[in-house]
ROLUM-781421 format. One line per 5 residues: number of its first residue (from 1); their letters; for each residue y, z, x of N, C-alpha, C. Coordinates in steps of 0.1 Angstrom, whole numbers. Each point is the difference from the previous one (the first is absolute). Layout:
residues N
NUM = A = Y:Z:X:Y:Z:X:Y:Z:X; ...
END
This chain:
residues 112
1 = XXXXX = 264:-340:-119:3:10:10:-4:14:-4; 7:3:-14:-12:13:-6:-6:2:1; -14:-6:-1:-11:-1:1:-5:2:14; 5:-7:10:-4:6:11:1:9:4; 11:9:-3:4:15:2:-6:6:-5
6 = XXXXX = -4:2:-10:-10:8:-12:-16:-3:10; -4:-10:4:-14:-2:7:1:10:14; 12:-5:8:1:11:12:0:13:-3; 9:4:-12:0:15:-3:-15:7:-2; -7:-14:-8:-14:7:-2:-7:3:12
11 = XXXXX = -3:-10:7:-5:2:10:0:8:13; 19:8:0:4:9:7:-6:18:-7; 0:-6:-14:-10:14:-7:-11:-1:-2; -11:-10:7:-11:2:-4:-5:-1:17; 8:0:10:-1:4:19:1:15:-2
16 = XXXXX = 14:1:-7:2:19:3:-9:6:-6; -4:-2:-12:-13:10:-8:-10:-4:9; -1:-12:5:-19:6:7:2:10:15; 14:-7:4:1:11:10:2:16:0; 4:2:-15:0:14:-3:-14:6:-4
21 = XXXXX = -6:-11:-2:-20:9:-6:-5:-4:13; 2:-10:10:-5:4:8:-2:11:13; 16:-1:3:3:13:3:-4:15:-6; -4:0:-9:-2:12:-7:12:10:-6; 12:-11:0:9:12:-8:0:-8:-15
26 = XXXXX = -4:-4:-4:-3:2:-14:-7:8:-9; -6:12:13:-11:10:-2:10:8:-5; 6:5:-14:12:10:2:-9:13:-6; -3:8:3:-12:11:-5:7:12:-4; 1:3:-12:5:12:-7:-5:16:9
31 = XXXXX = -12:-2:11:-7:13:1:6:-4:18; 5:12:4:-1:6:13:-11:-8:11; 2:-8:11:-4:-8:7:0:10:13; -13:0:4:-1:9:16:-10:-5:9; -3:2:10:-8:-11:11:-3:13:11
36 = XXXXX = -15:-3:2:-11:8:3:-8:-9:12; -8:9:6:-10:-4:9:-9:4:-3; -10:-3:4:-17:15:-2:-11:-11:4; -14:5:-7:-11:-8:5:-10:-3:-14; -6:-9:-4:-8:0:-14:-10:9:2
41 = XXXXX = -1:7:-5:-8:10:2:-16:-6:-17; 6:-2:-10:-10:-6:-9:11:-10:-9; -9:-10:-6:3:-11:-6:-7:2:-12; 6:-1:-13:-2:1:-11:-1:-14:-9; -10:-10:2:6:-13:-7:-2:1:-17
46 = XXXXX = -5:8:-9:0:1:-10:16:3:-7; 5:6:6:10:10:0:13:-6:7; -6:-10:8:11:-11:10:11:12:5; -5:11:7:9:10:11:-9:5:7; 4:3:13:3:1:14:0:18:-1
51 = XXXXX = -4:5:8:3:16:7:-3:-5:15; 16:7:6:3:1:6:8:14:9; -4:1:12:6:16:3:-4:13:-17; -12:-2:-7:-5:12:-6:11:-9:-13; 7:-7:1:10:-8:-16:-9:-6:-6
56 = XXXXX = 0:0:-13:-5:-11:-7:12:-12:-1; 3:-7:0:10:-12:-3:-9:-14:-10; 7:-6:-13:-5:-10:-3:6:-12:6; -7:-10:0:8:-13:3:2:-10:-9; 20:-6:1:5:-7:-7:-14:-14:-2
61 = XXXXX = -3:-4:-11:-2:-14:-3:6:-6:11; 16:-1:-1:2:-12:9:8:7:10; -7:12:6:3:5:14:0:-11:9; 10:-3:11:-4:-8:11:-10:10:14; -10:-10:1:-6:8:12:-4:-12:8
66 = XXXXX = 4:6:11:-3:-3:14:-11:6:10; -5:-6:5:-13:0:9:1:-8:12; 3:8:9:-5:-7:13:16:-9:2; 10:3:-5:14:-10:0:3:-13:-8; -18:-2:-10:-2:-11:-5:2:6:-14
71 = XXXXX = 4:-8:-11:-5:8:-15:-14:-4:-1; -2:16:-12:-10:5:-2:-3:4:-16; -10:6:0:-3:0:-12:-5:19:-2; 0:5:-12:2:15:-1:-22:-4:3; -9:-5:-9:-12:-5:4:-4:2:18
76 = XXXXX = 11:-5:7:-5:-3:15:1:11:8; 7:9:-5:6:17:8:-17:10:0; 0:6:11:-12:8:6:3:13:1; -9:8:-1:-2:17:7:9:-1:11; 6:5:6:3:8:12:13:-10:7
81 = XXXXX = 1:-10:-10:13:-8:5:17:11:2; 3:-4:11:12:9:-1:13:-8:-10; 7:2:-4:9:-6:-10:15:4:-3; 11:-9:-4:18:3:3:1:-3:-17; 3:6:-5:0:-2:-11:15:1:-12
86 = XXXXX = 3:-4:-10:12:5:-10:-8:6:-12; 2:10:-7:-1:1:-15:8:7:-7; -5:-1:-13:10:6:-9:-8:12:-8; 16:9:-3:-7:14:-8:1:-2:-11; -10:-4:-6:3:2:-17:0:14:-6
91 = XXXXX = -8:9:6:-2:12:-2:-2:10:9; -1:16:0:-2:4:10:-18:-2:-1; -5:-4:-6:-22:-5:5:6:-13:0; 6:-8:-5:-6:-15:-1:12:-7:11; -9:-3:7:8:-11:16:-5:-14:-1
96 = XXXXX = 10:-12:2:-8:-14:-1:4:-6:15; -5:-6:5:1:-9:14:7:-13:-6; 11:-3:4:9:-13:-2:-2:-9:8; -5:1:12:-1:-2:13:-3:4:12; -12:-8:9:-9:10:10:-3:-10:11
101 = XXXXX = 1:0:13:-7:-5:10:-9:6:7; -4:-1:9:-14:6:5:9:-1:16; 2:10:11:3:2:10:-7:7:13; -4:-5:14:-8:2:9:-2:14:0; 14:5:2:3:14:1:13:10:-11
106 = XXXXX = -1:11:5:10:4:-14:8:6:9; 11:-2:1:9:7:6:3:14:11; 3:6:6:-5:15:0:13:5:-8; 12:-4:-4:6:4:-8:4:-6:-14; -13:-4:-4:-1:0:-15:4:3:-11
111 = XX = 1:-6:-10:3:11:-14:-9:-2:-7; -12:15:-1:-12:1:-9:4:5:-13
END
């Protein structure tokens, strides 16, 4: 009977942890988290960051990005896409993208 209990318990902690990475709260980020709109104005792939609205921003390695409502890839993103984005301040120059979708339009009351 132990043993069964011990298997359920695992497998009640190995449901909750994927549902917590998948969800994204396992993201626990020591730096200030803020969420933006704007338009790609230039793509940097050497450099793997984005300027946007005149920002330079880099993008997380394992940023989630979305395109079109479908996932995406930081590779698939274009000039002049408009975009809803999260990132973080590591510094007052250095900004990273944690997460970005691409949207038809941008709000008229935005946060740039």
């Amino acid at each position: 009977m132990n043993t069964k209990h011990n298997l359920i318990g695992r497998m009640v902690l190995g449901v909750t942890l994927s549902l917590c990475l998948y969800s994204g709260l396992a993201h626990a980020s020591p730096y200030p988290v803020e969420e933006a709109y704007g338009v790609i104005h230039e793509i940097d792939t050497g450099r793997q960051a984005l300027t946007i609205n005149g920002l330079t921003y880099r993008v997380a390695l394992d940023a989630r990005v979305e395109i079109d409502g479908s996932f995406g890839a930081y590779s698939m993103l274009r000039e002049g896409q408009n975009v809803h984005f999260f990132w973080e301040r590591h510094s007052p120059q250095r900004r990273q993208i944690i997460e970005l979708r691409t949207v038809d339009e941008i709000p008229a009351d935005a946060i740039f």
